[in-house]
Structures are given as structure tokens and as C-alpha cells.
Backbone as a ProteinNet text record, in pm:
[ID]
protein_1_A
[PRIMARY]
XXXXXXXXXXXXXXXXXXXXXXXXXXXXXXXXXXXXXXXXXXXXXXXXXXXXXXXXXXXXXXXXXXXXXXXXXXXXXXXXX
[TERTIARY]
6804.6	6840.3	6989.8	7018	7208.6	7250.8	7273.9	7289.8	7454.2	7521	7611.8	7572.3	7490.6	7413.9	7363	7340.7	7245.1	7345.2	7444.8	7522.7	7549.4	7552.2	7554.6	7702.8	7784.2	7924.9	7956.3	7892.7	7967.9	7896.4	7806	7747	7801.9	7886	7943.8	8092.2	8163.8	8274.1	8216.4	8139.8	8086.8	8124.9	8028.3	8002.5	8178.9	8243.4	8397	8445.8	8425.1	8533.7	8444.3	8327.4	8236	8303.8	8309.1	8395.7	8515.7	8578.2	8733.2	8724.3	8711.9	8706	8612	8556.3	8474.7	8610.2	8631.7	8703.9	8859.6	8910.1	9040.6	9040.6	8938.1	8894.1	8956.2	8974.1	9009.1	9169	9231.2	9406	9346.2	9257.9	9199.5	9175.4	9078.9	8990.5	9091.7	9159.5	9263.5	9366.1	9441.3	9508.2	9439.2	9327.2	9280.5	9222	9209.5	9178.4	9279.3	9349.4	9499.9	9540.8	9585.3	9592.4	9522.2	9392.7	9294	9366.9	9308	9397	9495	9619.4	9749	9739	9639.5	9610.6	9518.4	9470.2	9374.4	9413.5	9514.3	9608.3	9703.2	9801.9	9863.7	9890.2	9708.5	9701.8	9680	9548	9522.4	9639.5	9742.4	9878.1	9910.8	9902.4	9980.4	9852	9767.7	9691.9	9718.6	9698.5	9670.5	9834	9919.7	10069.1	10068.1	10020.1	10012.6	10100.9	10168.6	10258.4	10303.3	10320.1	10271.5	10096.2	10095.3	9987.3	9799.5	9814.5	9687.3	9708.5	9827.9	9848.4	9833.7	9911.3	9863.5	9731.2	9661.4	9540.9	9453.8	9478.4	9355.8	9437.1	9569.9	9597.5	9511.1	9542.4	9467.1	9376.7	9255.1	9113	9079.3	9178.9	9156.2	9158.9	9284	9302.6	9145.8	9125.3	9042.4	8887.6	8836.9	8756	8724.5	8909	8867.1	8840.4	8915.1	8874.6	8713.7	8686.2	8515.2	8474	8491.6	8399.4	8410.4	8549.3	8600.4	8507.8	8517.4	8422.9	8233.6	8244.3	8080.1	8061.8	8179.4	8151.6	8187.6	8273.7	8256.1	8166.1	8084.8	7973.9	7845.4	7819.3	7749.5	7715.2	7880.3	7868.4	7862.7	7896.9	7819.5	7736.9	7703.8	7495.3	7445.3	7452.1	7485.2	7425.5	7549.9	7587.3	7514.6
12606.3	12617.7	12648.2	12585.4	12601	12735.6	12818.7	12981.4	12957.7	12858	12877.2	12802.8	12752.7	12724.7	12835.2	12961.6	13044.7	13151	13128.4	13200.6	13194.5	13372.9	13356.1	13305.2	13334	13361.8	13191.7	13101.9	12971.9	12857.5	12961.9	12868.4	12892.1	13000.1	12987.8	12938.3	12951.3	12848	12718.9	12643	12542.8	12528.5	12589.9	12606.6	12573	12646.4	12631.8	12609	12507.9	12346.5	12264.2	12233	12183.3	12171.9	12292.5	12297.7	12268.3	12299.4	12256.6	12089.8	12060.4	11885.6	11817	11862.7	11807	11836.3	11955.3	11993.9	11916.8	11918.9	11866.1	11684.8	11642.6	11475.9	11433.7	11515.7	11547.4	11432.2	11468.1	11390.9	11226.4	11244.2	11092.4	11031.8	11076	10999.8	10957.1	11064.5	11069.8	10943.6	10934.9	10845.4	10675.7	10682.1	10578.5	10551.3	10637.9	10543	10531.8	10592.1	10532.7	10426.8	10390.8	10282.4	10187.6	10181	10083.1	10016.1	10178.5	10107.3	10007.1	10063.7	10008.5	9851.8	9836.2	9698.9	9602.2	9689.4	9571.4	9551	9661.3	9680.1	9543.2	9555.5	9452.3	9321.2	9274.8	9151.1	9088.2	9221.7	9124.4	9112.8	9224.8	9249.2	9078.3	9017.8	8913.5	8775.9	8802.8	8712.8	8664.4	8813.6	8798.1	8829.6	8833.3	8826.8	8981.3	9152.2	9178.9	9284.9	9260.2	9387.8	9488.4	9626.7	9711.8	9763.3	9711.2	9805.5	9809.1	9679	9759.7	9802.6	9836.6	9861.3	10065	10092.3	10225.5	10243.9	10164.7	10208.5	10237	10097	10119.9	10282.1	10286.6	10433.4	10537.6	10565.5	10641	10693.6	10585.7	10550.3	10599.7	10595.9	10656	10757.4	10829.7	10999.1	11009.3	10978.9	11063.9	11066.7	10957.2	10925.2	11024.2	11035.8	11116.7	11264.5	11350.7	11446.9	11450.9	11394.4	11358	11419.8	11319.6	11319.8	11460.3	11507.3	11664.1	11757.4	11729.4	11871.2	11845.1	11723.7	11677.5	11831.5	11738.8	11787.7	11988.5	12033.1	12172.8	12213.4	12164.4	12166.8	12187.4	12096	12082.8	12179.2	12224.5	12304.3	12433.9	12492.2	12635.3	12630.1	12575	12559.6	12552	12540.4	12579.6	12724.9	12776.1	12909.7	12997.3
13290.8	13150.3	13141.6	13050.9	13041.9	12925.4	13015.7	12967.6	12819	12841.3	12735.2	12564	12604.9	12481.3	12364.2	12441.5	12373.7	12356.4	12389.8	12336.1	12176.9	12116.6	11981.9	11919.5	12001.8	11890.5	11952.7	12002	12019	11920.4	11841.4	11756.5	11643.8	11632.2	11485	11498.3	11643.3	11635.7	11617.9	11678.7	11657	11488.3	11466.1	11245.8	11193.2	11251.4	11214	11239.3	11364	11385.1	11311.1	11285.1	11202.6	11002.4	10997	10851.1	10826.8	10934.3	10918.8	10947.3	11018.6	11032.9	10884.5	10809.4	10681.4	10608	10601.4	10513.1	10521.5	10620.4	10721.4	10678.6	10675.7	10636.7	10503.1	10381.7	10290.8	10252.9	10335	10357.3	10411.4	10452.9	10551	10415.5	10345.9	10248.4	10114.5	10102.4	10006.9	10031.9	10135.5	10176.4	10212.1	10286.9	10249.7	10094.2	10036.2	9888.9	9784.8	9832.6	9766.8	9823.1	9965.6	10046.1	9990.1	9971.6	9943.8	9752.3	9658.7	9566.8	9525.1	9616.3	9620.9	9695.3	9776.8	9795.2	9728.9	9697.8	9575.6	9468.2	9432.4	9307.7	9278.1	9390.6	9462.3	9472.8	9528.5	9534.4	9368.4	9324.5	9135	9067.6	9071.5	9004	9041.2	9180.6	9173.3	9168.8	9148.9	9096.4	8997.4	8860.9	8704.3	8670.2	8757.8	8694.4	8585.7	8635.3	8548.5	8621.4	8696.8	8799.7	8671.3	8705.2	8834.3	8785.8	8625.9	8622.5	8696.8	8776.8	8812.5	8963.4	8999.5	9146.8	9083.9	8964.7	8918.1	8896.4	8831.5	8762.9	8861.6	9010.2	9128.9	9217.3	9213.9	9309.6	9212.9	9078.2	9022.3	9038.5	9046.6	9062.7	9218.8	9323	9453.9	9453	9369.2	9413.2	9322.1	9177.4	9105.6	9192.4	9280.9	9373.6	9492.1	9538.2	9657.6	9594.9	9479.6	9451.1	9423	9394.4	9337.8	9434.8	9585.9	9718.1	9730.2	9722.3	9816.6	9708.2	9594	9518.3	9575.9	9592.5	9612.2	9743.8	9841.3	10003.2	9965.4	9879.4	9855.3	9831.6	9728.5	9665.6	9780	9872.8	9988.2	10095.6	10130.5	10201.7	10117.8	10027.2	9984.2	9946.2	9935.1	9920.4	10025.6	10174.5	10302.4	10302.1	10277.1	10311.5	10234.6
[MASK]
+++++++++++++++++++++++++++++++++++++++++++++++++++++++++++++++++++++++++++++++++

């Protein structure tokens, strides 16, 4: 039997590299959905000839998205706890 497993205090570092990396993901998700925006923004802007505004409207739509996810994932984890 593998004796460091049962150790108590490595299960709550575990727990809190666990939270920090959910939590830490935050700049990831954020940046890709702005990224994403700004390219889909981009291309319709030069589809429908309507530059800049839907390269704003889709970045918009990313940040207001990723805040969404991040209150969901707050939300998640204290109900956890």
C-alpha cells in the first residue's frame, strides 16, 4: 500500500493546486474569448463592410461570457465548501 497517499495534509494541497488552477484558468478563458471575438468580429466586419463595429460588439460578448463562466465556476466551488 502506498503510505503517501493517506497522508492528510497532501490532500488538501492537492484541494489548492486544484483551486488555484480553476481559478488561475480565468486569464486563459478571458483571452481566448476575446481572441475568438476579435476574429469573428474581423472577418464579418469585412464580409458585411461594417468595420469596426462588430469586431467590438463580438470582444464585448467574450469578456461579458468569460465573466459569466468565472461567476458560474465561483459559484461551484463554494458550494463545495
Amino acid at each position: 500500500m502506498n503510505g503517501v497517499a493517506t497522508l492528510p495534509f497532501l490532500k488538501k494541497d492537492n484541494e489548492a493546486y486544484r483551486l488555484v488552477g480553476l481559478v488561475g484558468s480565468f486569464g486563459f478563458t478571458t483571452a481566448g474569448a476575446v481572441a475568438g471575438g476579435y476574429f469573428l468580429g474581423s472577418y464579418l466586419d469585412r464580409k458585411f463592410n461594417t468595420a469596426p463595429w462588430l469586431v467590438l460588439t463580438f470582444m464585448v460578448l467574450g469578456v461579458i461570457g468569460s465573466f459569466i463562466e468565472f461567476f458560474r465556476l465561483v459559484k461551484k466551488l463554494s458550494g463545495e465548501k
